[in-house]
C-alpha positions in Angstrom: -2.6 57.6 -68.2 -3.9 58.2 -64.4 -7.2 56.4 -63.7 -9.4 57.3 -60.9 -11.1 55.1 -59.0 -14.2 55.0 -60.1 -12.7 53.8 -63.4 -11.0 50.9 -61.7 -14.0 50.0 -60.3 -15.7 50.1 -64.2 -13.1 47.8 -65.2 -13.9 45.1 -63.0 -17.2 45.5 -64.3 -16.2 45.6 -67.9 -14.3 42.2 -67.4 -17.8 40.4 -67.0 -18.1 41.3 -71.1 -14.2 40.9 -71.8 -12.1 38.1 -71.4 -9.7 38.7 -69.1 -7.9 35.9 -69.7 -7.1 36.6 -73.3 -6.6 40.4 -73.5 -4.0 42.4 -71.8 -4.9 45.2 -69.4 -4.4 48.1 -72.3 -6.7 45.9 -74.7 -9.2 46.2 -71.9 -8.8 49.8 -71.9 -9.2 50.9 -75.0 -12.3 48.4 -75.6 -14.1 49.5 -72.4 -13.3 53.1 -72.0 -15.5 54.3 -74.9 -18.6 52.5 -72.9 -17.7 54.4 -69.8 -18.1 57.7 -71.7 -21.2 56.7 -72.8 -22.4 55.9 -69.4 -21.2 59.3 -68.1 -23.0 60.8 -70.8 -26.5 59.9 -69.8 
């Protein structure tokens, strides 16, 4: 899957609530993305 920019960008920000440390990139993902959609929902 191709992720745009701006979605890198909400990845960083999701770290701050995910440890990055202890999950892998696709955990991250799949945790965070759902929030993002909500966000772009408002």
């Amino acid at each position: 899957m191709m992720l745009g920019p701006e979605f890198e960008d909400s990845i960083q920000e999701c770290e701050r609530f995910v440890s990055f440390k202890t999950v892998t990139r696709a955990q991250i993902t799949s945790v965070c993305k759902p929030r993002f959609d909500k966000q772009r929902e408002r």
